[in-house]
C-alpha positions in Angstrom: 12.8 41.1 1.2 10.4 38.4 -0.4 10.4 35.7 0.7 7.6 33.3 -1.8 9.0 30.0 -1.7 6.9 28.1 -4.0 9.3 27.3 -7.0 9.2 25.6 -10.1 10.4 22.0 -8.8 13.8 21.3 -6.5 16.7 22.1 -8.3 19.4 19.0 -7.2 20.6 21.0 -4.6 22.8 20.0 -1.1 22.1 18.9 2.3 18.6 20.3 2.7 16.9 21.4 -0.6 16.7 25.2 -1.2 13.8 27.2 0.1 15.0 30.0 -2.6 15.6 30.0 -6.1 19.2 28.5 -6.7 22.0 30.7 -7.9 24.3 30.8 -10.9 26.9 27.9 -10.1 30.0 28.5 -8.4 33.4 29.0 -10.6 35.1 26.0 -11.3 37.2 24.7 -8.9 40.5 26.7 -8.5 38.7 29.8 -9.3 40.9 32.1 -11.4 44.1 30.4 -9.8 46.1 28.9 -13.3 44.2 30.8 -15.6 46.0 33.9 -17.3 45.3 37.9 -16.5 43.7 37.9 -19.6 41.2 35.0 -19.6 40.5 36.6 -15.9 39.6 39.7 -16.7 37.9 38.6 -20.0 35.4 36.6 -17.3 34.9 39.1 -15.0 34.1 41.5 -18.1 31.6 38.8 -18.8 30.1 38.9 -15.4 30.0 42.5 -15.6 27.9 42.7 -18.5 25.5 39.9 -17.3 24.8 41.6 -14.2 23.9 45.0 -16.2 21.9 43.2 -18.3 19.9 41.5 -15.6 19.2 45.1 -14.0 17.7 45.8 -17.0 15.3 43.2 -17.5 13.9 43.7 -13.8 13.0 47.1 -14.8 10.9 45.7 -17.7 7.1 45.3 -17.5 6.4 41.3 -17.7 4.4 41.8 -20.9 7.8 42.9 -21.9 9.4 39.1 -22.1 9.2 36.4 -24.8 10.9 33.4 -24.7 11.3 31.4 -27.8 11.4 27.6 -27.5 12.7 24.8 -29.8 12.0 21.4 -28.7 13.5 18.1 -30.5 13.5 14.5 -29.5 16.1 12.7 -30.9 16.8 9.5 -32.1 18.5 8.0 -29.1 15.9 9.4 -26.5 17.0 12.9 -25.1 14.4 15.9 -25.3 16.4 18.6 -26.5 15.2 22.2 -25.3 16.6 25.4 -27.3 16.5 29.1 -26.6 18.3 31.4 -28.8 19.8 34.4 -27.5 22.6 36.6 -29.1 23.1 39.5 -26.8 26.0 38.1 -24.8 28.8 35.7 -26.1 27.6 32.9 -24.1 26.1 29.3 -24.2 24.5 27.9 -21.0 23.8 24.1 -20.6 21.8 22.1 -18.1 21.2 18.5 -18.7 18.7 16.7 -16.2 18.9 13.1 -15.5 15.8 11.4 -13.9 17.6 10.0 -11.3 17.9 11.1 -7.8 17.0 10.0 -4.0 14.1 8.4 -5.8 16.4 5.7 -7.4 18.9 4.6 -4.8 18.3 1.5 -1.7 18.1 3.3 2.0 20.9 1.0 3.0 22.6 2.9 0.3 20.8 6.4 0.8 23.4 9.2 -0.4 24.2 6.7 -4.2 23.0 9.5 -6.4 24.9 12.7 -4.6 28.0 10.0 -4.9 28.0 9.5 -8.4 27.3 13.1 -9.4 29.9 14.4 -7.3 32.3 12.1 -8.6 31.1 12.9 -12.3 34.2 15.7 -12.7 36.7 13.6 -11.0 37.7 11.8 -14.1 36.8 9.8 -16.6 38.1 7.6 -19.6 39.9 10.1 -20.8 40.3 12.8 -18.7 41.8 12.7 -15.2 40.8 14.5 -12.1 43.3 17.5 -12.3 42.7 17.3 -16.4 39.0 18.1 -16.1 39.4 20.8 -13.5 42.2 22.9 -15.5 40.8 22.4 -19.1 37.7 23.8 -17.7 39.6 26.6 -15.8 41.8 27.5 -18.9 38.6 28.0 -21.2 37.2 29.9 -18.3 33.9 27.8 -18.0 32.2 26.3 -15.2 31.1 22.7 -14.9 28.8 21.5 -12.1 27.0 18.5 -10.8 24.4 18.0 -8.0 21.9 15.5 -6.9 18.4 15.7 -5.4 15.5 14.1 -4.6 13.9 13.7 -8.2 16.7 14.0 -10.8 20.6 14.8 -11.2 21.7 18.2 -12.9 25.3 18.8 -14.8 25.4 22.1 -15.8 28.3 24.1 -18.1 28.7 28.0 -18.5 30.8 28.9 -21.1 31.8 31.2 -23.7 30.8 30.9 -27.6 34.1 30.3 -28.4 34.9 28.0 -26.5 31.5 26.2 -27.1 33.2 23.0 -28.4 35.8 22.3 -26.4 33.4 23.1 -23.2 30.7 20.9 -24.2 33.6 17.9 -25.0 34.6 17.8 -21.7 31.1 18.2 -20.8 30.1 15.2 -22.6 33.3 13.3 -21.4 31.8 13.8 -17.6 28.4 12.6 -18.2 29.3 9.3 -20.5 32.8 8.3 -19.3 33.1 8.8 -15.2 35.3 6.2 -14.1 35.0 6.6 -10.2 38.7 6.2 -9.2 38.4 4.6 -6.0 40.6 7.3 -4.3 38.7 9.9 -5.5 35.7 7.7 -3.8 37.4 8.0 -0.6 38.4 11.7 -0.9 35.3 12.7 -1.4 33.0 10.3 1.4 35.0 12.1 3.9 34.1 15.0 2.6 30.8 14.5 3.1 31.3 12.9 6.0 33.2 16.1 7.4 30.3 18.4 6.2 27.0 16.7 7.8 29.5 16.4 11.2 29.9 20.5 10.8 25.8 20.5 9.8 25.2 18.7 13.4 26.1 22.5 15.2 23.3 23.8 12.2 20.1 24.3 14.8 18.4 25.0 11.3 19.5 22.1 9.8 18.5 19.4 12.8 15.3 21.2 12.5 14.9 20.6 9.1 16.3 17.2 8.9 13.9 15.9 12.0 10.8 17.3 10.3 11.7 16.0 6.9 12.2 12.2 8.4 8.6 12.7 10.3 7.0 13.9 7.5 8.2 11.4 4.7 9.0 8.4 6.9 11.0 5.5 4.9 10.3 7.2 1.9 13.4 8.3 0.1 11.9 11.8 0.4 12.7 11.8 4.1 16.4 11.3 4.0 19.2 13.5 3.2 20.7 13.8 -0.1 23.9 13.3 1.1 23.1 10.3 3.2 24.5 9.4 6.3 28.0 8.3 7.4 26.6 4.8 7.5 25.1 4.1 4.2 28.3 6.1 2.6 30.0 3.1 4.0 27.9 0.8 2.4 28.5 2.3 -1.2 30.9 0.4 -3.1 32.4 1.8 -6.4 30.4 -1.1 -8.3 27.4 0.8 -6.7 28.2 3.8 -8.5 28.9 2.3 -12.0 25.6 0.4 -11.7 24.0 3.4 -10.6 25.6 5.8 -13.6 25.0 2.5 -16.4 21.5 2.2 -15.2 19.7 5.6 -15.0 22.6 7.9 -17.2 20.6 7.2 -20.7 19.5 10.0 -22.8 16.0 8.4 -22.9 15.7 9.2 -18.9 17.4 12.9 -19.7 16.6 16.2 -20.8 19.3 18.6 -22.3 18.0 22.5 -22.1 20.5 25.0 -24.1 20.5 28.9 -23.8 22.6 31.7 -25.5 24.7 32.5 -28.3 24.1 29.2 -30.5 22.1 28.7 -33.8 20.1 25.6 -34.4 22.5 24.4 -37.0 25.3 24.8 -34.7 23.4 23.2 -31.9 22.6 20.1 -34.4 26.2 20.0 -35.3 27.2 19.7 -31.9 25.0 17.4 -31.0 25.6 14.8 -33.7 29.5 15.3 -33.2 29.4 14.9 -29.4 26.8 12.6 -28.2 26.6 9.9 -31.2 28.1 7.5 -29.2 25.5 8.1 -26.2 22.8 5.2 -26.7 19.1 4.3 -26.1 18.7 1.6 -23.6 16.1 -0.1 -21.6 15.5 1.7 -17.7 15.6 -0.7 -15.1 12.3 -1.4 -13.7 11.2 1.3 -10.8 10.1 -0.2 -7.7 6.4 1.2 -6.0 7.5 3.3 -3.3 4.5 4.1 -1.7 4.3 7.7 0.3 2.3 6.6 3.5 0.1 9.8 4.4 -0.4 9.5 8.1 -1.5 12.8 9.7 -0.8 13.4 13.2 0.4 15.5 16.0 3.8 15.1 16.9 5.9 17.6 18.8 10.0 16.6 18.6 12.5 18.6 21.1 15.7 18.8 20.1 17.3 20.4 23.2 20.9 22.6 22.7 22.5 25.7 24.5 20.5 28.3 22.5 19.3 31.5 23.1 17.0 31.4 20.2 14.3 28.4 19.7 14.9 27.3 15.8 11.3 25.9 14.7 9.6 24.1 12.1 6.1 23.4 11.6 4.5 21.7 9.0 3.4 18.3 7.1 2.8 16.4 3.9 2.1 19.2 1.1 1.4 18.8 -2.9 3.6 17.2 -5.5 5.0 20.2 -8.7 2.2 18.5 -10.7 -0.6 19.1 -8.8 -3.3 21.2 -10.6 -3.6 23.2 -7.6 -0.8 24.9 -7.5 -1.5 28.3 -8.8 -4.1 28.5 -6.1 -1.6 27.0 -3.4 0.9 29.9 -4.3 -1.2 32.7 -3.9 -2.4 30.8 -0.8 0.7 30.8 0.6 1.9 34.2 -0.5 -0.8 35.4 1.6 0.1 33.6 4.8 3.7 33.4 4.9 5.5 33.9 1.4 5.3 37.4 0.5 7.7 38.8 3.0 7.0 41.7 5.0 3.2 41.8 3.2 2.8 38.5 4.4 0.1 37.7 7.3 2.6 35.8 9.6 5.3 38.7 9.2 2.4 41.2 9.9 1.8 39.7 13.1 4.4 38.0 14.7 7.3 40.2 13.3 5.8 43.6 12.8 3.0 43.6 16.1 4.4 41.0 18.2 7.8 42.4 17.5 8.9 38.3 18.5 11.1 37.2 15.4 13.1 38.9 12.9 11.9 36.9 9.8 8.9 34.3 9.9 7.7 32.6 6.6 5.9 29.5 4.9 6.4 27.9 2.4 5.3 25.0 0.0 8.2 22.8 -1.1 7.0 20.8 -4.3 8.7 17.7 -5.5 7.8 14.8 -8.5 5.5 12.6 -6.5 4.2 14.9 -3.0 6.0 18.2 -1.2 6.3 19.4 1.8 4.6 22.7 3.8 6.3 24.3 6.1 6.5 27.2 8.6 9.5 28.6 10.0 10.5 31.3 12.5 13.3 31.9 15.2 12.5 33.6 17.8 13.6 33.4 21.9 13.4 30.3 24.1 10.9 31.7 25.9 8.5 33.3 23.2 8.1 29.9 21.4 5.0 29.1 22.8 3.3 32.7 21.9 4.7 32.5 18.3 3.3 29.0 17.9 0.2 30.3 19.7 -0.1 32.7 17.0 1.1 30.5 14.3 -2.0 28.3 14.8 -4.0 31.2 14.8 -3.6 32.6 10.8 -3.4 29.1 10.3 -6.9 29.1 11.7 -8.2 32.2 10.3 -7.2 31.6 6.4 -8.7 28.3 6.6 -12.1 30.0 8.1 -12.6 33.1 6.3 -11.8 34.8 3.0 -8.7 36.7 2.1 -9.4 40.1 1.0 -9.2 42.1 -2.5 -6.2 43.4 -1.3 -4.6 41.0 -0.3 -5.5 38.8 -3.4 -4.5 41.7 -5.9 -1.0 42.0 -4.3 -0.5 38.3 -4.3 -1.3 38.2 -8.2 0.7 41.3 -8.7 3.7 39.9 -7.0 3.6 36.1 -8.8 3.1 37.0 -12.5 5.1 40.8 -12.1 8.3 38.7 -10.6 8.0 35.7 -13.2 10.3 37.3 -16.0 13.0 37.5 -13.1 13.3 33.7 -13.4 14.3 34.2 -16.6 16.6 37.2 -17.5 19.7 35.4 -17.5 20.5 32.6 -20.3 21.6 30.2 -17.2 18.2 30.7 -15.5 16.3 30.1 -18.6 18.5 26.7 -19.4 17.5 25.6 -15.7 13.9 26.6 -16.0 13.4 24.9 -19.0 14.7 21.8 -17.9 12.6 21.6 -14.8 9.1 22.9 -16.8 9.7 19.6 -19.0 11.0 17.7 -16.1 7.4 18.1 -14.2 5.4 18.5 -17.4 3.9 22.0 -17.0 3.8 22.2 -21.0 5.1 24.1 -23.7 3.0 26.6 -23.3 3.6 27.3 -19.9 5.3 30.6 -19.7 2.4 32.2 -21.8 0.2 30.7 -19.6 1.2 31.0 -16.1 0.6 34.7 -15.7 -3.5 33.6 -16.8 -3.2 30.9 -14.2 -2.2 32.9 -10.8 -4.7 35.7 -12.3 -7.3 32.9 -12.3 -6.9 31.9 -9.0 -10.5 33.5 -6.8 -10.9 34.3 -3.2 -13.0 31.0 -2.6 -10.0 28.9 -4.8 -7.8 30.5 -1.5 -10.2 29.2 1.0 -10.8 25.9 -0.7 -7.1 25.0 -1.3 -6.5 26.5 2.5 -9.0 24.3 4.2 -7.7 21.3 1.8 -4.0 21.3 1.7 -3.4 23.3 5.4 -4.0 21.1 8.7 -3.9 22.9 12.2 -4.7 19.9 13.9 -2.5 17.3 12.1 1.0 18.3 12.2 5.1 17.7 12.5 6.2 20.1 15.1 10.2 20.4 15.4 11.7 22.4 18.2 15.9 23.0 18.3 15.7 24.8 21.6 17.3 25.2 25.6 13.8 23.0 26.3 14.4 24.2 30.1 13.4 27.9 28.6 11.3 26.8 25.9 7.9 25.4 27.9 6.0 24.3 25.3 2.4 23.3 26.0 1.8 19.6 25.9 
């Protein structure tokens, strides 16, 4: 188990953004239910084949890998990103909208998850049910999420049913109409979710630390809001929302799999000729107040095991000290069971089951964090211990072996973010998104191989702060003595 959790950029993800790489989306809603045998078992043929085929790209050296690139800015705006593969029957699509958390009023915190959750639940010419069982009868899936930087829609589908999938695609993204039932329906199922989340003592740890670390900034709330501001969302809201920031000059539109790039131009001039240029509404300074200090926040439950969270500000996606930052991090807390925190307070302490750190990078600043679960009354000792690598990687030099292992890991795993046509679609979405350049998948391997012993130390002593820190304990506090 590896656990490196310095990514590419946030995928629009759910309540709390994904410490891991995000999966392949879900099936479409209803699953297989309506579909016939035969478009069933043609899919999970499909499946089949992709998961052999993934098996055999891990096995293949990372020298092994090309990826071949088209990029295209249109007329109207929208940076089109192509990668043409013919091995399997299939076309994978991920359009990103600049839009997210970043765009929406706190009093109205949650707009963005709204509107792309409401995205599939009809438009101008589809309704609700329409869009779920055309998508279902082609055997595609169709997905929408929100995050903190930008909106995703997504669609997996066969070649063959290219067109009619990326119509109905297209339909979702220009012509939501946000029924005001469909509003309702789906506020109370948020609403009904972060009410489960509140019995999550990983999820109160997380939210705490996040509103500590960011403040007012949109970066500190939830994606999904809070019951509160969902009530202050009106359905004008979301149309404002959708009219303002949906424009293909604020969007990027990746494309990998079975497609030519006369078939992609084809498709592109017949489906989104209609979808126009306009001006973006002016973006208001939103200023991320850095303020270091010690803060330690109980969160007291009936728990045998203390859920914590320690951490603070960390680096935006952009930053150019992010190669060094990952191997850093590798070295303390990412790399799983070779990692120093796992070392000591898993494998010698024997006080946790899994321990790890992690660097969560976003458009305009990040988040570091450290995690562990271990019992009420060990919390102290961990977090004794805790402070100590923290201490020591900041003060000393890692070694060769620990250096060479980190490399090894970061550029020998990079292919596995791309051996499946929807991971390359997603990857190339988000490498435009926070402008790591075309070049960067030729590159990346020479920039974690670049990264010395004193870049380790430098960014350690820079970007880590033992002193200055959010300190979130989920815990039965009568068990957990922490020191003051």
């Amino acid at each position: 188990m590896n656990r490196n959790r310095l990514t590419v950029g946030n995928r629009a993800s759910g309540v709390i953004d994904k410490k891991l790489n995000p999966p392949l989306p879900p099936f479409p809603k209803g699953g297989c239910r309506g579909i016939t045998h035969y478009l069933c078992f043609e899919r999970c043929l499909l499946f089949s084949i992709i998961f052999l085929l993934f098996s055999f790209f891990c096995l293949l050296p990372p020298h092994a890998f090309a990826l071949d690139v088209k990029r295209s800015l249109l007329p109207n705006g929208l940076v089109v990103l192509h990668s043409e593969s013919h091995t399997l029957p299939i076309v994978m699509v991920t359009l990103i909208v600049k839009a997210g958390q970043l765009h929406e009023a706190e009093e109205k915190a949650g707009t963005a998850n709204l509107v792309a959750e409401l995205l599939t639940e009809g438009t101008k010419n589809r309704a609700s049910k329409d869009v779920s069982e055309q998508i279902d009868f082609i055997g595609a899936s169709l997905d929408a999420s929100a995050g903190a930087d930008f909106t995703s829609i997504t669609l997996s589908v066969l070649k063959k049913d290219l067109h009619k999938g990326f119509e109905i695609f297209t339909d979702v993204l220009m012509n939501p109409t946000f029924p005001e039932n469909e509003i309702v329906r789906v506020k109370d199922r948020i609403k009904g979710f972060l009410k489960q989340q509140e019995e999550d003592p990983s999820f109160l740890a997380e939210r705490a630390f996040k509103r500590e670390v960011f403040g007012n900034h949109p970066y500190g709330r939830l994606t999904e809001g809070s019951p509160a501001t969902l009530d202050m969302i009106k359905r004008e809201d979301l149309i404002r929302f959708h009219a303002d920031y949906f424009l293909p000059n604020n969007s990027i539109l990746s494309v990998s799999g079975d497609l030519t790039p006369n078939e992609l131009t084809a498709l592109l001039t017949e489906c989104l000729r209609a979808w126009k240029m306009r001006a973006l509404p002016a973006k208001s300074a939103i200023v991320l107040d850095d303020k270091r200090m010690k803060k330690v926040i109980k969160i007291d439950r009936d728990l045998t095991q203390a859920n914590i969270v320690l951490g603070h500000i960390g680096i935006s996606r952009e930053n150019p000290d992010y190669y060094a930052v990952s191997v850093m991090n590798y070295i303390l807390g990412g790399g799983g069971f070779s990692s120093r925190l796992m070392q000591s307070i898993r494998d010698s302490m024997g006080l946790a089951y899994d321990v790890y750190s992690f660097y969560r990078p976003y458009k305009e600043s990040g988040t570091f964090e450290i995690g562990v679960q271990t019992k009420n009354e060990s919390a102290q000792i961990a977090l004794d211990e805790i402070s100590k690598q923290l201490e020591r990687i900041r003060k000393e030099h890692v070694s060769d072996e620990e250096l060479s292992e980190a490399k090894s890991y970061l550029t020998g795993s990079f292919s596995r973010r791309l051996d499946t046509n929807r991971k390359i679609a997603d990857f190339l979405a988000s490498v435009e998104f926070y402008n790591l350049g075309d070049d960067y998948v030729k590159k990346y391997a020479d920039y974690i191989n670049a990264v010395t012993k004193e870049d380790v130390l430098r960014v350690a002593q820079k970007y880590l702060d033992p002193e200055q820190y959010i300190l979130v304990v989920v815990a039965n506090q009568k068990k957990a003595v922490l020191k003051k």
